[in-house]
N, C-alpha and C positions, 0 to 999 in steps of 0.2 A: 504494500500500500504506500503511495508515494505521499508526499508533503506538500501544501502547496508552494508556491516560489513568493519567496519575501525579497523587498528591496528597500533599502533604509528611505521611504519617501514618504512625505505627509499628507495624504491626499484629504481635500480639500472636503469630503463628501463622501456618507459611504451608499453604496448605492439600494434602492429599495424594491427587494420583490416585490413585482406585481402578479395581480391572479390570473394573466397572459401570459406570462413568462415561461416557457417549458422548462422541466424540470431535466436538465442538462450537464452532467458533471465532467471530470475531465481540466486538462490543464486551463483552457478559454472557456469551460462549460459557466455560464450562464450561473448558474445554483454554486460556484465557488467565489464569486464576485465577489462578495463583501467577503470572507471571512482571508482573501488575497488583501486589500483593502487593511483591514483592521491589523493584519499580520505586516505590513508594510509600517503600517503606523508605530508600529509596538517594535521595528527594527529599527526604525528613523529615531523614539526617544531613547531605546538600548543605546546606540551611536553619542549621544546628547550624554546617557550616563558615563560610558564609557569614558568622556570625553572629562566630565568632570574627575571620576574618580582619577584619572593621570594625574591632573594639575596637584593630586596633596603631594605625588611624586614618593620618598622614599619617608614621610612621616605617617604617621599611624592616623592620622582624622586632618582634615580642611582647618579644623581649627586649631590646630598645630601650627600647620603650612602657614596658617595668616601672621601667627604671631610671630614666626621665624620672619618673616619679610615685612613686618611690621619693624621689627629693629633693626632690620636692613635699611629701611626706609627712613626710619629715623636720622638714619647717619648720614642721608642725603639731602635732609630738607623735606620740612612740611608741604610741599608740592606733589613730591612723588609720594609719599606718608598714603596723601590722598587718597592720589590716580591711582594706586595698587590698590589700596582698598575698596576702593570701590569695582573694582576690574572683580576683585574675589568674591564682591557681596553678588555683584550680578551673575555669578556663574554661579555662586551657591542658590541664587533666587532660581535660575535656570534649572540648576538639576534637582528642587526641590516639586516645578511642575512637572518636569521630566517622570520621575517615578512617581506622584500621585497620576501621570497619566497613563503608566503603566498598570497601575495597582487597577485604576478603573477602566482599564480594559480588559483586564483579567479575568475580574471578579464581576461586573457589571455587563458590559457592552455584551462580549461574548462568554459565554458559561455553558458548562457539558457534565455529563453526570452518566450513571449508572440506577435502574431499576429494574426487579423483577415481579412477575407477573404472573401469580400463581393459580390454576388454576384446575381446582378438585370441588367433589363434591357427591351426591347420590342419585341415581336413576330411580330407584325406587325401591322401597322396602327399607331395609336397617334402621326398621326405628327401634327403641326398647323399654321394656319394661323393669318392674321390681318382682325379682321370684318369689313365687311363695313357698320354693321346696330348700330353697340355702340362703344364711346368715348373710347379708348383707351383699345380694347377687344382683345380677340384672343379667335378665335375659336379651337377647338379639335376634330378631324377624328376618328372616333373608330377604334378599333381594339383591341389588349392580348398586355399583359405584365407579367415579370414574379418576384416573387419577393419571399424572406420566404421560398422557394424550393416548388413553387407551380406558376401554371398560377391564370391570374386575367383577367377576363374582363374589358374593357374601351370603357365606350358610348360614342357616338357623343355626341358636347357642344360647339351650338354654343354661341360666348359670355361666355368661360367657367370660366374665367380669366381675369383680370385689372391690366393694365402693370403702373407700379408706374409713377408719373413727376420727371421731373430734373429740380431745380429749380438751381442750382449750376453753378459754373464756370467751370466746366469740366464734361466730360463723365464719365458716370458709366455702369458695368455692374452687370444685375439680372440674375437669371433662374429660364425658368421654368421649373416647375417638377411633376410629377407624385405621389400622395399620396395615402393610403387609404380609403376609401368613405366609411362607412359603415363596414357589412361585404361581400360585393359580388361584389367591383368596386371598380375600382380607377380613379379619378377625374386629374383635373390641376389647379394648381397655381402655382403663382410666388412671389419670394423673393425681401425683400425689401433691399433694401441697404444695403452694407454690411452686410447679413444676408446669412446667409448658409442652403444650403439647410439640411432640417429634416432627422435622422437617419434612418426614414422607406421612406423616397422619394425617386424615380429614377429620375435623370436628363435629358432634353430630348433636349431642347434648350438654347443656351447663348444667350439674347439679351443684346445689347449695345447703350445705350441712351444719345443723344449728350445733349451737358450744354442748358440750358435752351427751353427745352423739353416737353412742360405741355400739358393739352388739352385746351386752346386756341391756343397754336399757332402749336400744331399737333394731332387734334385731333385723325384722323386714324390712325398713328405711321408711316407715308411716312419715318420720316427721321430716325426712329429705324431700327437696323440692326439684323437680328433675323439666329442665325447658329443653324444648325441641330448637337447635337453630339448624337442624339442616339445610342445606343448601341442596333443593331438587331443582334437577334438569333433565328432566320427562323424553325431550326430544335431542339430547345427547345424543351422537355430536354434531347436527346440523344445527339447531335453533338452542337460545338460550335466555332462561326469561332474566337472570340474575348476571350478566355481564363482570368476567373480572375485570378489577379495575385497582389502579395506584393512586396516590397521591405524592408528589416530589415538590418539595421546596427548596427556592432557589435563594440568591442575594435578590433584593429588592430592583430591579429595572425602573427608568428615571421615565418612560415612556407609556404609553398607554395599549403599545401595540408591542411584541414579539415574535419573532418567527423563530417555531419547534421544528428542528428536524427529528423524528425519530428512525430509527434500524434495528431490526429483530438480526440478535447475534447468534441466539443459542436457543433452541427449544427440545422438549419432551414430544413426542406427537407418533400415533399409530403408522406402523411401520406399512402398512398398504397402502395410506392414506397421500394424496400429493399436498408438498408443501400451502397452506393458504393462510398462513400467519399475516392478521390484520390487525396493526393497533393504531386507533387514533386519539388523535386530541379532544377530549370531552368536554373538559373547563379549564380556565386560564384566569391567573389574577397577576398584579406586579411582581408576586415574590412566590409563588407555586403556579402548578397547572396538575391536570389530572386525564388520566390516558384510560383507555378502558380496551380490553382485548375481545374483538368478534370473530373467533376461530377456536379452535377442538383444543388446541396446542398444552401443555403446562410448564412450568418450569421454564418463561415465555423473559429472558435476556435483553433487555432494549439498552442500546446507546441513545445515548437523548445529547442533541446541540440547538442549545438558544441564541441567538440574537437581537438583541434591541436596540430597537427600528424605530425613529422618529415618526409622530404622526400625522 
């Protein structure tokens, strides 16, 4: 992957996609305009630093260097005392806009980042219940889920799971969740105390366990509260009512307009299936934006490049 080409130059303007402009990449491609531009700009004040940092020469900071040729200067007459001085105050005033104008084009103008896009959930079935044949169980309903950009079966299990005690002066809550079993199922368990659920888990239920909770004094889980947040998607993996989605915050942009590029780098996705990795731009404010994925994919990698665009 090449670089684009930088020249120490200050251009004047940086240029502004229009909704006409074909999306064109490449050394002259059109879509590299401005970030050639901006990277000119950020060579041209490197140059400007470079330049200052010489002048301290072989002392450790500018304000060394001044007061070494401040007693030079002295010894020549308050004339030149001056004109040095002031020669050093303007190169310092220089390379102090020099690098505040680097810093905001760093951080500001242009910014890039890294998010993923995860995307699991159930076809139907795996909901659960409380057993009534063991201490502190929950049973599991079969049914698919889908995970890795593929479906997975889920057997029935009863007693599939052991819901923790609360020995504590306050409620807590666990969940359970959906892992993988092997290689051709996915099972349930549940997390213990503050303990998060696993990278390749789907979430299915929050339970919430009152202070002093055990199996003596409950053993069926009467006084546990057990919520449903599955995430169904019926028509897995064409249509999906529950869209996954990011949220990515960025530095705050001085404009009211930005241009997102995003690019899927790395996905999860059924191996029959041809690539159809879609993400776009959902919402947008000065300081985040939020992307939302309409495709099967998981584990859904995006390079993200912002730019802000005058309006």
């Amino acid at each position: 992957m090449a670089n684009v080409t930088e020249t120490p130059t200050y251009t004047a303007g940086v240029y502004q996609l229009e909704t006409t402009d074909p999306i064109i990449g490449g050394a002259d491609g059109i879509s590299n305009i401005q970030a050639k531009q901006l990277a000119s700009r950020t060579a041209y004040l490197k140059v400007r630093t470079d330049q200052v940092d010489d002048a301290k020469g072989d002392f450790d900071s500018i304000g060394e260097r001044i007061d070494a040729v401040q007693e030079m200067a002295e010894a020549v007459g308050p004339e030149m005392s001056n004109a040095v001085t002031g020669a050093l105050k303007f190169a310092l005033d220089q390379a102090a806009q020099a690098n505040a104008g680097i810093r905001f084009l760093r951080n500001v103008w242009t910014q890039s980042g890294w998010l993923i896009l995860t995307n699991r959930g159930v076809i139907f079935g795996c909901s659960v219940s409380k057993s009534t044949t063991a201490t502190r169980n929950l049973n599991l309903s079969g049914g698919r889920c889908f995970a890795g950009g593929q479906e997975w079966p889920v057997a029935n299990g009863p007693n599939a799971a052991s819901v923790p005690s609360n020995t504590g002066s306050g409620s807590i809550q666990v969940v359970a969740y959906l892992y993988p079993e092997g290689y051709y199922n996915y099972a349930l368990a549940v997390t213990a105390e503050n303990e998060d659920v696993p990278e390749n888990g789907i979430p299915i239920y929050n339970l919430v366990i009152p202070a002093g909770n055990t199996d003596s004094t409950d053993p069926g889980l009467t006084s546990v509260t057990i919520t449903d947040i599955r995430r169904v998607e019926p028509d897995y993996p064409g249509l999906f009512d529950q869209a996954a989605r990011a949220v990515t915050y960025i530095a705050e942009v001085p404009y009211d307009f930005y241009h997102l590029s995003l690019f899927a780098m790395s996905i999860d996705r059924m191996p029959e299936r041809l690539p159809s990795t879609a993400v776009n731009q959902l919402g947008w404010a000065r300081n985040g934006f939020t992307v939302e994925l309409q495709s099967h994919e998981d584990n859904v990698i995006v390079f993200w490049h912002a730019f802000a665009l005058r309006s």
